[in-house]
C-alpha positions as a LaTeX table, in Angstrom:
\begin{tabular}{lrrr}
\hline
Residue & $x$ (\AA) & $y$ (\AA) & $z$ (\AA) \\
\hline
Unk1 & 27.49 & $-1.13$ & $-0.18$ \\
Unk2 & 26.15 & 0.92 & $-3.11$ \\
Unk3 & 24.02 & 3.34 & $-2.17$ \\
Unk4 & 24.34 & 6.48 & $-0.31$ \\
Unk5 & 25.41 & 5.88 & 3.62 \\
Unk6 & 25.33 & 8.71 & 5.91 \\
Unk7 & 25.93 & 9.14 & 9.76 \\
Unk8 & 25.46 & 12.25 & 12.30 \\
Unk9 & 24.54 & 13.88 & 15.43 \\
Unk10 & 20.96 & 15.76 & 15.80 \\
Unk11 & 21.96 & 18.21 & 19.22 \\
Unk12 & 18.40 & 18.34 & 20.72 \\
Unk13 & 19.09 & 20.96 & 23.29 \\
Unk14 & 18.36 & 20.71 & 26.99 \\
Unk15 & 15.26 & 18.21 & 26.34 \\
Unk16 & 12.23 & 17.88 & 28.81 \\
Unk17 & 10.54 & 14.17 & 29.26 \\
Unk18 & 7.53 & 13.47 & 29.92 \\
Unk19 & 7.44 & 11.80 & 33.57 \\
Unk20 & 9.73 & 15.36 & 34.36 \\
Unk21 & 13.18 & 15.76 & 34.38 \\
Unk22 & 15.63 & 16.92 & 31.27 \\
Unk23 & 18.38 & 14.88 & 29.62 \\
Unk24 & 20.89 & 18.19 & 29.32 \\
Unk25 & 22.07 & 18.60 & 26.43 \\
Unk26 & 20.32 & 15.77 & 24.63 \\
Unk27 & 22.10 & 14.24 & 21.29 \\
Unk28 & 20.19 & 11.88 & 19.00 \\
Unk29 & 22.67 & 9.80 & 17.17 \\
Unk30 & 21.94 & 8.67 & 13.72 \\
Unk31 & 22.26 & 6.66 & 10.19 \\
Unk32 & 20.50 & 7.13 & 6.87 \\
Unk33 & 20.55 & 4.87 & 3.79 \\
Unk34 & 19.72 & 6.21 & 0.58 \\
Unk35 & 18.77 & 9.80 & $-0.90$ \\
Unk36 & 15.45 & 11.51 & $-0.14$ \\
Unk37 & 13.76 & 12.00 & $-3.06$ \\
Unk38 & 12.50 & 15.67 & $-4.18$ \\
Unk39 & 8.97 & 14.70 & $-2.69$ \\
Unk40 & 10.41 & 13.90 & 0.38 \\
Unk41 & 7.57 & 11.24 & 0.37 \\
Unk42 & 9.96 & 8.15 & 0.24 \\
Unk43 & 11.23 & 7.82 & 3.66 \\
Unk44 & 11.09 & 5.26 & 6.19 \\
Unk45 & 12.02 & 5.67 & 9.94 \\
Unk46 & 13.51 & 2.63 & 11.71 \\
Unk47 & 14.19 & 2.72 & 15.52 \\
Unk48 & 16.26 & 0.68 & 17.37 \\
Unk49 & 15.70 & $-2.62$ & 19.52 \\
Unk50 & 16.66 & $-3.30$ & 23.26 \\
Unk51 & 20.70 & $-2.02$ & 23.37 \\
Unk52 & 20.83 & $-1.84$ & 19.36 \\
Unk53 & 22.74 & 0.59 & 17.22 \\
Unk54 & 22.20 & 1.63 & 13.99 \\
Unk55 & 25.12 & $-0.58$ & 12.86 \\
Unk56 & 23.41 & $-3.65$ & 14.60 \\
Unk57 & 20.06 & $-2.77$ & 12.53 \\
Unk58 & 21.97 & $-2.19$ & 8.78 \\
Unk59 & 21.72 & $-5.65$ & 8.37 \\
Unk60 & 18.28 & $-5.97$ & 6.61 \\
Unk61 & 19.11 & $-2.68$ & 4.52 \\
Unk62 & 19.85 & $-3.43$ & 0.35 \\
Unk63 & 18.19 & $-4.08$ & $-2.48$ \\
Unk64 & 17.27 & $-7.48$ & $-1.99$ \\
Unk65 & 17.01 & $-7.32$ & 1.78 \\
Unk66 & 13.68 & $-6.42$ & 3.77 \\
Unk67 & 14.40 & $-2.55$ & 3.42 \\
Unk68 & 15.77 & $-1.42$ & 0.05 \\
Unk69 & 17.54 & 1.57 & $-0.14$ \\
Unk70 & 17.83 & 2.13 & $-3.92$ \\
Unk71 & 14.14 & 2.88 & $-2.99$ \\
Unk72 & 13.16 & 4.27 & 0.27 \\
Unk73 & 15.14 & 6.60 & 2.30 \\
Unk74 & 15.84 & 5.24 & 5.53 \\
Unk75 & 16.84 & 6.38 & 8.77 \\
Unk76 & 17.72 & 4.85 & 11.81 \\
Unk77 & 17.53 & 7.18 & 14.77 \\
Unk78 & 19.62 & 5.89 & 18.07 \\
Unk79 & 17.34 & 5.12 & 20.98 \\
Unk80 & 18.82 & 6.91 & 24.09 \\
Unk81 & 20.52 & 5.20 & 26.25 \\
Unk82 & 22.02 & 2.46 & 23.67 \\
Unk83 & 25.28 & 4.05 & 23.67 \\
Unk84 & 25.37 & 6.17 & 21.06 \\
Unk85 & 22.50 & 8.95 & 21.91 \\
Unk86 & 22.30 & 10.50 & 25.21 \\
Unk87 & 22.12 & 7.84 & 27.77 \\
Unk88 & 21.84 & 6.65 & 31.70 \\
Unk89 & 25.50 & 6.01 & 31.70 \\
Unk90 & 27.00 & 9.12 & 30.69 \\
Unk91 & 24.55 & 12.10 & 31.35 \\
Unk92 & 24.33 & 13.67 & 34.74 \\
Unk93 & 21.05 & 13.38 & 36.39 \\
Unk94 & 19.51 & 11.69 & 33.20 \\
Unk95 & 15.61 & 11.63 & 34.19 \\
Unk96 & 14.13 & 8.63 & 36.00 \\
Unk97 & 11.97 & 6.93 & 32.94 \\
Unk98 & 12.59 & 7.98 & 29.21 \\
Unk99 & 9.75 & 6.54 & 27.39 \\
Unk100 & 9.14 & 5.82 & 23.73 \\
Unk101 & 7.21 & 8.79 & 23.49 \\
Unk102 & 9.89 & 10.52 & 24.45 \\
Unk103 & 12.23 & 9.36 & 21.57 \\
Unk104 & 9.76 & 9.20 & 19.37 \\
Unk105 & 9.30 & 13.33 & 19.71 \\
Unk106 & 12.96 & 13.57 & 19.28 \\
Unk107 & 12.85 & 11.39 & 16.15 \\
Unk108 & 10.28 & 13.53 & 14.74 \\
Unk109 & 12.43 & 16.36 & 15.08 \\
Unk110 & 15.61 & 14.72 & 13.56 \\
Unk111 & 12.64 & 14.33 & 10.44 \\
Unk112 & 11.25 & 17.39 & 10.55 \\
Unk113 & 14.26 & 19.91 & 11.26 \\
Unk114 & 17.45 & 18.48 & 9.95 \\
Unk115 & 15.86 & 16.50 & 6.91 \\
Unk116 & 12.74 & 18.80 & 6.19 \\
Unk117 & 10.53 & 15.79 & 5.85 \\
Unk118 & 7.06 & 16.03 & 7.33 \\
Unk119 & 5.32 & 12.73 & 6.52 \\
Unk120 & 6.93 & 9.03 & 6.69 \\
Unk121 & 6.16 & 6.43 & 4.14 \\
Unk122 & 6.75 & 4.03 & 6.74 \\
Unk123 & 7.25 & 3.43 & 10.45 \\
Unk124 & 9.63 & 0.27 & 10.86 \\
Unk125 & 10.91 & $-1.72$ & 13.68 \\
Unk126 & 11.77 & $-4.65$ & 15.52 \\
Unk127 & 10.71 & $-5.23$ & 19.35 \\
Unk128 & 11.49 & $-2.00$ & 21.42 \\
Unk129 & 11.02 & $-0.84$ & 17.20 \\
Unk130 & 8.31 & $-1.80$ & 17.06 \\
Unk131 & 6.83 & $-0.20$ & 19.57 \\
Unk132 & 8.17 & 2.59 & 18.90 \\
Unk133 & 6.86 & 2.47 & 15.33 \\
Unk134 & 3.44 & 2.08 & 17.08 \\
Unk135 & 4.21 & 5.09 & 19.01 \\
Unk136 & 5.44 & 7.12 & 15.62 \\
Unk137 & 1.72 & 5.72 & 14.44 \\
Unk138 & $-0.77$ & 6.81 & 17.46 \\
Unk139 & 2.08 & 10.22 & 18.21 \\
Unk140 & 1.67 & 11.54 & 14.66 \\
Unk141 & $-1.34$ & 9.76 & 13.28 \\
Unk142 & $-1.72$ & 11.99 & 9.61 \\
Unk143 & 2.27 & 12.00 & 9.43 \\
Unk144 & 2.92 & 7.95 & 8.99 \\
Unk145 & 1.57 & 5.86 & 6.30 \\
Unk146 & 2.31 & 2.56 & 7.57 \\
Unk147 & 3.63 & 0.97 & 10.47 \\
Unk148 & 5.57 & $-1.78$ & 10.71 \\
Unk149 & 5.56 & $-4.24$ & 13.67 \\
Unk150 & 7.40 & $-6.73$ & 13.59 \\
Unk151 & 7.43 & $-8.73$ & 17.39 \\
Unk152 & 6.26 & $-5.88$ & 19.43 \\
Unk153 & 2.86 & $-4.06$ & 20.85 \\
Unk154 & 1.54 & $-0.78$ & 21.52 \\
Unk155 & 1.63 & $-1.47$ & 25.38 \\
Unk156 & 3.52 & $-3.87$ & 27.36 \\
Unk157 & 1.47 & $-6.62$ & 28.55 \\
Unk158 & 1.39 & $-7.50$ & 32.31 \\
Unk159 & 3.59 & $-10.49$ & 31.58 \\
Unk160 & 6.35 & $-8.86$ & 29.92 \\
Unk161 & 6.68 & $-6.73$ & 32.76 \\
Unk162 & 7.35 & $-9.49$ & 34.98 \\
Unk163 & 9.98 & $-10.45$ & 32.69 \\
Unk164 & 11.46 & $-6.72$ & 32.93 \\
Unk165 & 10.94 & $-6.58$ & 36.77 \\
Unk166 & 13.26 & $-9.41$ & 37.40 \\
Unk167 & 15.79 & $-7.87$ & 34.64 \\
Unk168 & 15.29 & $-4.74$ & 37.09 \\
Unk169 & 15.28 & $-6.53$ & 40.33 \\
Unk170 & 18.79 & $-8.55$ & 38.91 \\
Unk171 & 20.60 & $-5.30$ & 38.59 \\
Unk172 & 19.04 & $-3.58$ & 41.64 \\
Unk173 & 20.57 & $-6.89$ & 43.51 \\
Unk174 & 24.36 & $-5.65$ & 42.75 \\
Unk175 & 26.70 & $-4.52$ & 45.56 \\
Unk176 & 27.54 & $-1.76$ & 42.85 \\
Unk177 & 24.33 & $-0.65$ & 42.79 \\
Unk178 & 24.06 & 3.06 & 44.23 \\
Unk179 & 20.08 & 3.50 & 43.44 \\
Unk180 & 17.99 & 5.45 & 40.63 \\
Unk181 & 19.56 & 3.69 & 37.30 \\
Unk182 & 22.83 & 3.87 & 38.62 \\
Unk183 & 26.07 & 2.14 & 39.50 \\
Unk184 & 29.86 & 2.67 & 41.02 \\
Unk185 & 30.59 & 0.32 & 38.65 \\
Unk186 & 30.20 & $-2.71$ & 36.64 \\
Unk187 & 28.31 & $-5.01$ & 38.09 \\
Unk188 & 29.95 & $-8.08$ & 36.50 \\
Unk189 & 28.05 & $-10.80$ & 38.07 \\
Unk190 & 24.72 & $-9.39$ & 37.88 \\
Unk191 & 25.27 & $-8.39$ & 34.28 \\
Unk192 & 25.71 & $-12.70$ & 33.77 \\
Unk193 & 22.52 & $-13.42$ & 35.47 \\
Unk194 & 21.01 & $-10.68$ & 33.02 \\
Unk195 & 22.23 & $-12.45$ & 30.67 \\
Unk196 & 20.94 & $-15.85$ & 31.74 \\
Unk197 & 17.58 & $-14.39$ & 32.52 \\
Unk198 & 17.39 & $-12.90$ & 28.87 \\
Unk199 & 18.48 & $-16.30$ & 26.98 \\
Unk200 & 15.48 & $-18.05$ & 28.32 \\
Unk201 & 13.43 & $-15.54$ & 27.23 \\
Unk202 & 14.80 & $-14.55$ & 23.69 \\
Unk203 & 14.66 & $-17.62$ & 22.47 \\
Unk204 & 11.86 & $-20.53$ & 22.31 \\
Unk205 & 11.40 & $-23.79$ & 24.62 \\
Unk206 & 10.86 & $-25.39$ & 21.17 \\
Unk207 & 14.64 & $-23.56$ & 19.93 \\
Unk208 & 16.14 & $-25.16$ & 23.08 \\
Unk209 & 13.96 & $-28.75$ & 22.10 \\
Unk210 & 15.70 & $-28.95$ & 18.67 \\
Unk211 & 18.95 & $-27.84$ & 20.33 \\
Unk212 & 19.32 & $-25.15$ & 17.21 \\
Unk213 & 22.24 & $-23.11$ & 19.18 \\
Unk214 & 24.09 & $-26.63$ & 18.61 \\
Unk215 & 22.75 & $-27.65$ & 14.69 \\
Unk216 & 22.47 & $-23.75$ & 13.42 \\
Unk217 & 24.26 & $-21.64$ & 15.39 \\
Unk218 & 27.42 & $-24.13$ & 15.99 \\
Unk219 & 28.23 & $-23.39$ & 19.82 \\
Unk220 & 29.10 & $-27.10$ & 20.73 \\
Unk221 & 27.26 & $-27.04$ & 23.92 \\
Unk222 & 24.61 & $-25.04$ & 26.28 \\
Unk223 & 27.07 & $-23.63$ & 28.08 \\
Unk224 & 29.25 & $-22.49$ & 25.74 \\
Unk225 & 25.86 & $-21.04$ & 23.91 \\
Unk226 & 24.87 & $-19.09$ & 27.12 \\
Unk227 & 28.21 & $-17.47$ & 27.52 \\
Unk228 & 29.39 & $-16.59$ & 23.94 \\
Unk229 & 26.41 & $-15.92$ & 23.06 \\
Unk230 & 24.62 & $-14.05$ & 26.00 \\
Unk231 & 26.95 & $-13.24$ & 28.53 \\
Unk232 & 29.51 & $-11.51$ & 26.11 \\
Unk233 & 26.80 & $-9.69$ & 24.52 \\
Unk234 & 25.18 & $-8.11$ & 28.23 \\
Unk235 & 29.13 & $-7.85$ & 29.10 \\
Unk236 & 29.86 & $-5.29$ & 26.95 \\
Unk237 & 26.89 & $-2.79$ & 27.58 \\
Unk238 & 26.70 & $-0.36$ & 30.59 \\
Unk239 & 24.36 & $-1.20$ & 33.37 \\
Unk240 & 23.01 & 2.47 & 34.32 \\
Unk241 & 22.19 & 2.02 & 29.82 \\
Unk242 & 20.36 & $-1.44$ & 30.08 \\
Unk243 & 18.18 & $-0.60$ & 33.34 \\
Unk244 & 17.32 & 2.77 & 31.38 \\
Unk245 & 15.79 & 0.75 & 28.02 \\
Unk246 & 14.18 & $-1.70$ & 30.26 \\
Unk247 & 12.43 & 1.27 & 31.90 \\
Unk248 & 11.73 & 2.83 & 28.31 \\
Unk249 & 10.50 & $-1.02$ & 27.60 \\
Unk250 & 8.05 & $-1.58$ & 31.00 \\
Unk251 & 6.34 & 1.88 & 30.31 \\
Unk252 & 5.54 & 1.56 & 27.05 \\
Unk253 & 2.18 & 2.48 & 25.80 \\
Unk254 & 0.67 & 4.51 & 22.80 \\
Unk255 & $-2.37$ & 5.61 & 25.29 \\
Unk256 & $-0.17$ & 7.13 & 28.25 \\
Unk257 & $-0.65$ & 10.42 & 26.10 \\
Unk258 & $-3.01$ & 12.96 & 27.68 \\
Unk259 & $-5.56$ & 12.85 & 24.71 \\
Unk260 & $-5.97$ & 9.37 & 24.98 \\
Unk261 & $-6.70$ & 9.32 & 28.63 \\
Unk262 & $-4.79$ & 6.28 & 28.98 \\
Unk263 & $-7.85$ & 4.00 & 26.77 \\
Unk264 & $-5.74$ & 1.88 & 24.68 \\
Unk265 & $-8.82$ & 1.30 & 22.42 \\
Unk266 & $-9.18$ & 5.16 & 21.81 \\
Unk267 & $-5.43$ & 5.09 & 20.74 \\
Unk268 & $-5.34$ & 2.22 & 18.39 \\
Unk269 & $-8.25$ & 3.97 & 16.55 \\
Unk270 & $-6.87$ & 7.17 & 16.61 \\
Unk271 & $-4.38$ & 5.76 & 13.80 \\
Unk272 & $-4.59$ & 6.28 & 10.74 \\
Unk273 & $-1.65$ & 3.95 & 9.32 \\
Unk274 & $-1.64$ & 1.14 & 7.61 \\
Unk275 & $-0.58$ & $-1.28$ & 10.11 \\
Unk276 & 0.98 & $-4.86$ & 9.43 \\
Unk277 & 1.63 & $-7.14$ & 12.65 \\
Unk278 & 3.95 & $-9.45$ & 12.52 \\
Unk279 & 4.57 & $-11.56$ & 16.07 \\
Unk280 & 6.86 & $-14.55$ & 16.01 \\
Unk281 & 3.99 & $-18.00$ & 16.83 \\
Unk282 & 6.45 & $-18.37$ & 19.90 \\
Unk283 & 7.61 & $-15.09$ & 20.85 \\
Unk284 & 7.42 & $-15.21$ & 24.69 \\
Unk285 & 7.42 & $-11.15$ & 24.76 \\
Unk286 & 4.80 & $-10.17$ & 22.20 \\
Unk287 & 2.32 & $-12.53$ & 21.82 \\
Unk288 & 0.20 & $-13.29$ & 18.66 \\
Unk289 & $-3.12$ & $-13.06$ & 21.24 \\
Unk290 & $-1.87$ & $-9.38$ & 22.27 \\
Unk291 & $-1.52$ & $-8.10$ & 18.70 \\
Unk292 & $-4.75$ & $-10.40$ & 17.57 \\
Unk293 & $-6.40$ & $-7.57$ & 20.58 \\
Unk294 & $-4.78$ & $-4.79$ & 19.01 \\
Unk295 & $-6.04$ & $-5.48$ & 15.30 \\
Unk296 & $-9.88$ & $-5.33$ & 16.63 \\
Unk297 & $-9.37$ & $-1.40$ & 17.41 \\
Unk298 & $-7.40$ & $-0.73$ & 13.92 \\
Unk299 & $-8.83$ & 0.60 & 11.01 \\
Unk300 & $-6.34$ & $-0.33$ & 9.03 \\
Unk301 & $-4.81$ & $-3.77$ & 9.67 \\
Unk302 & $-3.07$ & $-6.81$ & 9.37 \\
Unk303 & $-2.10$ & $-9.74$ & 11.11 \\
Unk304 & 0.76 & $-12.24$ & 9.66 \\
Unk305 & 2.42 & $-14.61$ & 12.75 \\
Unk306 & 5.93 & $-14.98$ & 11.36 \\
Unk307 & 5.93 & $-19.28$ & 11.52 \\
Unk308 & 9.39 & $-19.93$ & 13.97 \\
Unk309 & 10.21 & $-22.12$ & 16.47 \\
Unk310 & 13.27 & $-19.19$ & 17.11 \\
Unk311 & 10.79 & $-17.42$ & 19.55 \\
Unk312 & 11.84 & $-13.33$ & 20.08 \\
Unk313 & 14.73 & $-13.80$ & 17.35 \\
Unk314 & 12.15 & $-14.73$ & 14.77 \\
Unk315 & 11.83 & $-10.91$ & 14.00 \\
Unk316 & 15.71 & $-10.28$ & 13.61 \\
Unk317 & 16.69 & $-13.41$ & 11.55 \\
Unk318 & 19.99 & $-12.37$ & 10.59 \\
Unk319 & 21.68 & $-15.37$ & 8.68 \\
Unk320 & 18.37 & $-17.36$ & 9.37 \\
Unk321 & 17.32 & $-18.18$ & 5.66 \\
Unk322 & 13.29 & $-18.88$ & 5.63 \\
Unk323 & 12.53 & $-16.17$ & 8.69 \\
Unk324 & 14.31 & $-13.80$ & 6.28 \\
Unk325 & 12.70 & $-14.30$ & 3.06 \\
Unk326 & 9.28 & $-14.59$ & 4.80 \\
Unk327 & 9.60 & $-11.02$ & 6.98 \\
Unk328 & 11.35 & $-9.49$ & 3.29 \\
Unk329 & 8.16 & $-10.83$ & 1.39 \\
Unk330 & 5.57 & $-9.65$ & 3.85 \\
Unk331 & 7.16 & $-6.39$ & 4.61 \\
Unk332 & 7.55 & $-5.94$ & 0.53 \\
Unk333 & 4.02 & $-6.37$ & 0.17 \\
Unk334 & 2.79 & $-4.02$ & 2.74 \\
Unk335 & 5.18 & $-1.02$ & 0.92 \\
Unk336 & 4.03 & $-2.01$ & $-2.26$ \\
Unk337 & 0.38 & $-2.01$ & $-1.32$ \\
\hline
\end{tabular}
């Protein structure tokens, strides 16, 4: 890589949430790509998906990827609880439910303290991202330009919840599970069935139909597919870290804040952003028909369904050519504008 690359730790203090509690000594883990300009007008902020790192997000970052940092200054702030911020796993009496606003007020301060920047040029992400970019949107509404959301919403839909309460319910199943988030230790087998759970959900019926983990991801069978590329993956995270996002995930919503009385109408109006949807056509998270809802209360809008038969993945296409080139064109457009 070319361009400037720089990594650190923001040490939030003892930090209050918002459903009570404190995550002591909070730490907000973090990655930038590129140099902040005099202005400090050029920079976008780019939080993290379900158990993503800022390494797992670099991907799209270069100057003929989707972000290009020879351009904007970007940073990707570490959600908490994925393993490299303050998290579930490894803080004593981490609070019951962490929400998006909640890292989204710590982001701001990463911004606004260690990088002096008051205003973002854009608000970028990718599922959990996304709706966090939503949140940076309705949080800070004359601080964000644009948001970005790509396969996300400003409130979970009843139906995604279901999907989350049997994530929840999976976990809570586990002889190692000792109650509130946490465990006396790994719970191996429920961490497969997470994973099983998850594959039928990340990924289309129409994926599976055209048997694309075989013809373009080369796993030689299902099964093979479901544990390289599923159970490793949940394998290698930390249960009391997972159950935390998928809390931070069921309670999204831009309106829980106080001055929007929970009215998700009065929220999405309250921003001021330029927003650009862009749902997967067979994402079974984030549907086209929630975000097709959402653009009726925004000012400033757009929808563009990204055209996939990959379902959820269609908004990460890493190494998945015409996904790529269509998210990098319509994301281009919507900077340029």
């Amino acid at each position: 890589m070319t361009w400037p690359i720089e990594e650190g730790v923001f040490e939030l203090g003892d930090l209050e949430v918002e459903r009570g509690g404190v995550i002591a000594d909070a730490r907000l883990s973090w990655q930038s790509h590129g140099t902040l300009n005099q202005a400090r007008d050029n920079v976008i902020v780019y939080p993290c998906s379900y158990t993503a790192t800022h390494e797992d997000l670099a991907w799209l970052i270069g100057p003929d990827q989707i972000l290009d940092p020879e351009r904007w200054f970007i940073v990707i702030p570490d959600m908490f609880s994925n393993g490299l911020s303050s998290g579930a796993a490894d803080t004593p009496d981490f609070p019951g439910v962490v929400t998006m606003y909640d890292n989204v007020r710590a982001q701001h301060r990463l911004l606004t303290e260690h990088f002096g920047v008051e205003r973002v040029a854009a608000a970028y992400g990718f599922s959990m991202g996304a709706g966090q970019a939503y949140h940076w949107a309705a949080a800070f509404p004359e601080a964000v330009d644009r948001a970005i959301v790509v396969c996300g919403s400003a409130k979970t839909s009843l139906h995604n919840k279901v999907f989350l309460s049997g994530l929840l319910r999976t976990l809570e199943a586990a002889p190692e599970y000792q109650g509130n988030g946490q465990f006396s230790a790994e719970p191996r087998a429920a961490l497969r069935a997470f994973a099983h759970i998850y594959a039928g959900w990340g990924l289309s019926q129409d994926f599976y139909r055209a048997e694309l983990f075989r013809t373009a991801l080369g796993a030689p069978d299902l099964e093979t597919f479901l544990r390289t590329g599923w159970e490793d993956m949940f394998g290698a995270y930390r249960a009391a870290n997972i159950y935390a996002q998928a809390l931070t995930w069921q309670e999204a919503d831009i309106s829980a804040e106080a001055r929007y009385g929970g009215d998700l109408g009065v929220a999405l109006e309250a921003i001021q952003a330029r927003v650009l949807l862009l749902p997967s056509e067979t994402d079974l998270y984030f549907r086209v028909a929630d975000n097709a809802a959402e653009l009726e209360h925004l000012a400033k809008g757009e929808l563009r369904p990204i055209p996939s038969i990959w379902g959820h993945r269609a908004g990460s296409p890493q190494g998945i050519e015409r996904e790529t080139e269509f998210l990098r064109q319509a994301v281009t457009d919507w900077l340029d504008s």
